[in-house]
N, C-alpha and C positions, 0 to 999 in steps of 0.2 A: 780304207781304214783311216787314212791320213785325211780326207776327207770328213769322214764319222768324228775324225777328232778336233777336227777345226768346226765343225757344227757344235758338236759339243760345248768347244769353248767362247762358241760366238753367246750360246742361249746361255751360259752360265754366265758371262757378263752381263748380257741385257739384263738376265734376270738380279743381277749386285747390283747393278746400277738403277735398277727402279725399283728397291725398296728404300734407297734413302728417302728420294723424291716424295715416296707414299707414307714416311712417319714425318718429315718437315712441314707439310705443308696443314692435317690438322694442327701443331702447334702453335703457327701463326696465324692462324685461324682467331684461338683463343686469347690470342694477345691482342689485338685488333679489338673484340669484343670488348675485354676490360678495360681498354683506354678509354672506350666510346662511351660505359655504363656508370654512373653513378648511384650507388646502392646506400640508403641510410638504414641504420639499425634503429630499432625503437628505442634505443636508449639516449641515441645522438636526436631524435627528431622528439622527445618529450623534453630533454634540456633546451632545443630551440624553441619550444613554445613557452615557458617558463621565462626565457628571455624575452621574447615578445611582449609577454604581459608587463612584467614589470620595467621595460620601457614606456609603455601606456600610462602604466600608473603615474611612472615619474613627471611624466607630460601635466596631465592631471592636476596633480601636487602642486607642479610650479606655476600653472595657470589660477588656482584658486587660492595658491600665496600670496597672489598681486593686490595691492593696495589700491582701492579704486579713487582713496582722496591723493594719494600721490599719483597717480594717473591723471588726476583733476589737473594737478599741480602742473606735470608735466607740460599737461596740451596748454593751459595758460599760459606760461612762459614759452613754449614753442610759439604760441601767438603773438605772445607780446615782443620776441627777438623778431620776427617776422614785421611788427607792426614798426618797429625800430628801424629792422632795415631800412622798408620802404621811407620812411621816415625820412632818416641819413640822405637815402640815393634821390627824396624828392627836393633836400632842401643843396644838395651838390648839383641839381641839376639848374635849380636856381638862381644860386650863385652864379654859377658859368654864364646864363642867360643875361643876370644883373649884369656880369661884366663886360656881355658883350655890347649891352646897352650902353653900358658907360661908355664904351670907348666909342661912339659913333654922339651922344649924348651928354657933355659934362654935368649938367645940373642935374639930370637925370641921375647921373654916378653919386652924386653927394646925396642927394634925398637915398638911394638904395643904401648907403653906407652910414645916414644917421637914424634907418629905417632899423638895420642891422645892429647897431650899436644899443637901438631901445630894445631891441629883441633880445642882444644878452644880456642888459640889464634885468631884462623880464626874467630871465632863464635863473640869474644870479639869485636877485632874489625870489625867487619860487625857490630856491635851493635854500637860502635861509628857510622860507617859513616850511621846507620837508623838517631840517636839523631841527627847528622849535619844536614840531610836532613829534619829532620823535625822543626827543629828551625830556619833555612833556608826559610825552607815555611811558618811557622808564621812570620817571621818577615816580608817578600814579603806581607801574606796575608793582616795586621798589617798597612804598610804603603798603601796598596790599598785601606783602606776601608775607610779614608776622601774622597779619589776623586770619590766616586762610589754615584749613587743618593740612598740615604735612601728607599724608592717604591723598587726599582730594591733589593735589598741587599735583603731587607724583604722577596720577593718572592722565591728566587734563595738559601735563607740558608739553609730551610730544607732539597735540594739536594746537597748541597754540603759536609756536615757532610759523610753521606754515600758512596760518590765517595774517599773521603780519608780514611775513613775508608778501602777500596777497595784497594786504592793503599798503603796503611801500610800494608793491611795484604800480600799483592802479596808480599814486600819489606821482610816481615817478613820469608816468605814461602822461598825464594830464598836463605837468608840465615840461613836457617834452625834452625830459634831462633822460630819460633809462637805458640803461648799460648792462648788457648780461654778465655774468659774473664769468670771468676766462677762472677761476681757479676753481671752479665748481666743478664732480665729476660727470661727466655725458649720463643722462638720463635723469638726475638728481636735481632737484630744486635748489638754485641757487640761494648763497646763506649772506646776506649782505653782511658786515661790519658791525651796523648798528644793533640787530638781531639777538642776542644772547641769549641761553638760557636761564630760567629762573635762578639756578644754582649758584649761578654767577654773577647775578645783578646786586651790585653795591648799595650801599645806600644813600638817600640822596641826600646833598651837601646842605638841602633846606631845613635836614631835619636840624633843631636848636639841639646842640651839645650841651652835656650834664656841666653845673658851673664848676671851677674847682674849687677845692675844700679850701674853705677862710684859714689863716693863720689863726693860733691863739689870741683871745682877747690877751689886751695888757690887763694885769693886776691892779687891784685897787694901789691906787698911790695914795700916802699920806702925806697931808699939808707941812711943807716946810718947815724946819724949827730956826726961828730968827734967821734965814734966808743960809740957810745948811748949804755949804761949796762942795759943787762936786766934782775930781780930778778925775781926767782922763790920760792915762799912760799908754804910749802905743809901742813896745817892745821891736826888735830885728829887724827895724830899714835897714836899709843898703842892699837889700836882694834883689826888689821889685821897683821899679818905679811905678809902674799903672796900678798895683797894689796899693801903695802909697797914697795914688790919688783919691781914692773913694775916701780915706780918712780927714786929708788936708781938705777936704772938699764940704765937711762939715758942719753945719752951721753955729759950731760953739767954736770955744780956744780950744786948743787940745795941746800937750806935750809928748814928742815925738824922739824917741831914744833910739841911735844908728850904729849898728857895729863899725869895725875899724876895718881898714884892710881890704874890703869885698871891690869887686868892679864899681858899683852904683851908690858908694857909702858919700863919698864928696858931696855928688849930685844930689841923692836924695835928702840930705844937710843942705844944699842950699836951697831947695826943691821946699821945703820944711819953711828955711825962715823968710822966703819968696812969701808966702802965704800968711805969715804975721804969725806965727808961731810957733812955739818951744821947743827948742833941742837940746838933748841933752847926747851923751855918750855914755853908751851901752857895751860896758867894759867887760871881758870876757873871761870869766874865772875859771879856776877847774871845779870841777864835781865829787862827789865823796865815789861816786862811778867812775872807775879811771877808765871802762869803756869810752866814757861821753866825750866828744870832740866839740870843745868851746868856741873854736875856729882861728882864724889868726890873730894875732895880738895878743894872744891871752897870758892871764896871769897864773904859773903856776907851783906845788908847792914843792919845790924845789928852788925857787929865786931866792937873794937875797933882799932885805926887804930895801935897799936902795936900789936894787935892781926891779923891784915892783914898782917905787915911786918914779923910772926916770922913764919907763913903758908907758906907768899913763901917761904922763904927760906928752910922752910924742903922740900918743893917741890922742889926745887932745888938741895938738897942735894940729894936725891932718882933718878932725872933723868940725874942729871949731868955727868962730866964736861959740861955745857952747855952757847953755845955763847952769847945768849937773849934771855928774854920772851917776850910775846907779848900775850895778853887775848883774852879768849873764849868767847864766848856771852857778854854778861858783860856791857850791854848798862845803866842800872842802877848805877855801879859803875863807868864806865866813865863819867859818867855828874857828878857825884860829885866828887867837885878838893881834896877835905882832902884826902878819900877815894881811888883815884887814884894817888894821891900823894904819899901816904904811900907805893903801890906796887911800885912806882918808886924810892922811897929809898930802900926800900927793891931790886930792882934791882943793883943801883948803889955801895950799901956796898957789894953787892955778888959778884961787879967785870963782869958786866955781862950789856948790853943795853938792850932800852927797846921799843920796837916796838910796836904804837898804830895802833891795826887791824882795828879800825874807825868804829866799828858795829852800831854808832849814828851821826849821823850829828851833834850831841851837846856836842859832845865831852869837857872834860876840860883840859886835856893831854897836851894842849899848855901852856895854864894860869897855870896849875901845873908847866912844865917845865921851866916857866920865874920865875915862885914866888922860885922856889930850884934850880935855876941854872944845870938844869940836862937836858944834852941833849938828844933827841928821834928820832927814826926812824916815817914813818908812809905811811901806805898801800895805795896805788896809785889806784889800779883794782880786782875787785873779780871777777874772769875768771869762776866761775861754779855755781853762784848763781840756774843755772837751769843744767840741765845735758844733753843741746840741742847742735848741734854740729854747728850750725848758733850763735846762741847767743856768745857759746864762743870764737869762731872765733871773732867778732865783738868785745867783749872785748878784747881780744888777740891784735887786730889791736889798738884801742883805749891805750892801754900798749904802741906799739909801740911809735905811736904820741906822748906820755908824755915823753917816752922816748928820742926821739930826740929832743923834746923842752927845759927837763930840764936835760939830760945829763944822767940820769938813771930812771927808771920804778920801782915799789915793788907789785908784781901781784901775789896774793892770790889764790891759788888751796885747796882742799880738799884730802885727800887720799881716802875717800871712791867713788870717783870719776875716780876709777882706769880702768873700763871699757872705759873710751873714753879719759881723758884726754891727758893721757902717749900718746896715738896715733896720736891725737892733734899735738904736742909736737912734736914728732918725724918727722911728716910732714914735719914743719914747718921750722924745723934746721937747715939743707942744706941750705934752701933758706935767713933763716936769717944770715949765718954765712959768705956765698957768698956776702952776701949786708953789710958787717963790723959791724955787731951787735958784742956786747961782753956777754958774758953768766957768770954769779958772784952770789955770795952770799950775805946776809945780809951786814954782814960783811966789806965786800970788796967793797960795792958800791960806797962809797963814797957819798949818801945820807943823810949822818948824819945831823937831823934840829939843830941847837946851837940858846936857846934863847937869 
């Protein structure tokens, strides 16, 4: 029995032990197989064919995009850097040859090197007559492109960049100057310098520029009456000197009136009587505007009137020798007669006239002058109230008129009015001098009012 039961237990193991063996080994079986098998569904192998095609197509596409003038272009210029190279490496090889010549050969060496010297003169100018020709054809290009319809230009520029590109480089290649463009991109037909497009071509400097517009004729002038003097007054030296000069610089007398006080007052006073003419002092009053700043020296109403008389006169003393004053703004102390009185004595004890510049229609300058027996000058025309070249013309004419009527004129300019007036003036000269006008100063007019 003990027997029976180890049998027993022998066949019951055999038997556990071979059925593991007999379910493992289909299993990897079928594993085996799925490594080895690739399987597509029809839905993965109709998306790869739809990829296929439109790979194809894209091919297609981009082969029948291609440009066959820019292709032209290409293979040219491949040929023409090619034809460059060999160029470069045949005329280095010759060199080297020259020089070896030379050095076994002296005279030999100097004929290579003034053989060499004619060759880049050649090279040089070839390079000139490229530059003629092609500024040549911009300028031609330049004046054709107003008469040409806009539509037409538009269509026809893209090819024409590359046709000149074409004939530069032929021009280049002939005389053996041509250089590929390094900032050109690979593939791309190089854009020389000279090249532009229509859009941007200027126009050429030969075209004649429109003339500018003529100044106004001058006005009919009327002939002199009994030789009419006409005064020129130039108000506010002492600021400028080169302002200055365009006035002293003019071909009549002129009298030239200089504030007190300023940096350039001295100078431009002696600047004045350097030049053979008139200075007076341009004495600084207040204004009925108590804004207005009359500037240093001035006279204001607050002084008493010995303290107005003892101002000008140091004013005087600093700008002089000087023929007359005549005041600066001063519309305040002209209406009052004490007040303007007192400058008017203070003129007549300096030995010196005294010219009312008239800045107020309310002047007292007359009633001064009767009440002290002191005679005055007084300003006829202010010629630059505005700095318009109409207006002062019109004044200018109006000067004339008083002129002929009362036998002399006294017409107020500004120095800072140097930009037009002087030119003004110069116009005008000829024509007044033709017509028997007389040209004088303060001074010399003969204008003197006597109460």
């Amino acid at each position: 029995m003990a027997q029976n039961g180890r049998t027993r237990g022998r066949k019951t193991a055999s038997r556990s032990s071979a059925k593991p063996s007999t379910r493992i080994k289909p299993a990897s079986g079928r594993r085996a197989d799925k490594k080895h098998k690739i399987v597509f569904s029809s839905v993965q192998t109709a998306i790869l064919c739809v990829v296929i095609v439109a790979l194809c197509f894209a091919v297609l596409i981009v082969n029948s995009g291609r440009n066959p003038k820019n292709t032209a272009v290409e293979n040219q210029i491949a040929s023409q850097n090619a034809d460059s190279a060999g160029d470069a490496s045949g005329r280095a090889e010759s060199r080297q040859n020259a020089d070896l010549q030379s050095s076994k050969d002296p005279q030999q060496s100097s004929r290579s090197s003034s053989s060499r010297k004619v060759e880049s003169s050649d090279a040089v100018q070839s390079a000139k007559n490229l530059d003629v020709r092609q500024s040549s054809g911009r300028e031609t290009q330049s004046s054709d492109v107003p008469k040409k319809n806009a539509a037409a230009g538009a269509s026809t520029e893209g090819e024409r960049v590359p046709e000149a590109q074409i004939r530069r480089s032929a021009d280049n290649k002939s005389s053996g100057s041509a250089k590929p463009s390094s900032s050109s991109p690979k593939g791309q037909p190089a854009n020389p310098p000279s090249v532009k497009p229509l859009s941007s071509v200027k126009p050429s400097s030969s075209v004649p520029l429109s003339p500018a517009v003529p100044a106004s004729p001058l006005p009919d002038i009327p002939q002199a009456v009994n030789g009419a003097k006409l005064v020129f007054v130039f108000d506010d030296a002492g600021q400028s000197l080169s302002q200055l000069e365009k006035f002293i610089s003019l071909p009549f007398p002129i009298t030239v009136s200089v504030l007190p006080k300023l940096a350039h007052s001295k100078a431009c006073a002696d600047k004045v009587r350097a030049s053979g003419n008139e200075v007076m002092l341009h004495q600084p009053m207040q204004a009925v505007n108590l804004n207005v700043n009359p500037g240093p020296g001035a006279v204001t109403a607050d002084m008493q009137t010995s303290s107005i008389e003892a101002l000008i006169k140091e004013n005087i003393a600093e700008i002089g020798p000087v023929a007359g004053i005549n005041n600066h703004e001063g519309s305040l102390i002209s209406e009052d007669e004490m007040k303007i009185g007192a400058a008017m004595i203070a003129a007549k004890e300096s030995g010196v006239f005294f010219l009312d510049s008239r800045t107020t229609s309310q002047t007292r300058v007359p009633q001064a002058a009767m009440a002290l027996g002191i005679p005055y000058y007084s300003r006829n025309v202010f010629l630059d109230n505005t700095k318009d070249r109409e207006k002062i013309i019109r004044e200018l004419m109006r000067g004339i008129g008083i002129a002929n009527a009362n036998g002399a004129a006294i017409m107020i300019g500004h120095i800072w009015s140097a930009d037009i007036l002087p030119g003004i003036l110069i116009e005008f000269y000829p024509v007044l001098k033709n017509k028997g006008y007389a040209f004088t100063t303060v001074s010399n007019s003969g204008a003197l009012i006597r109460p």
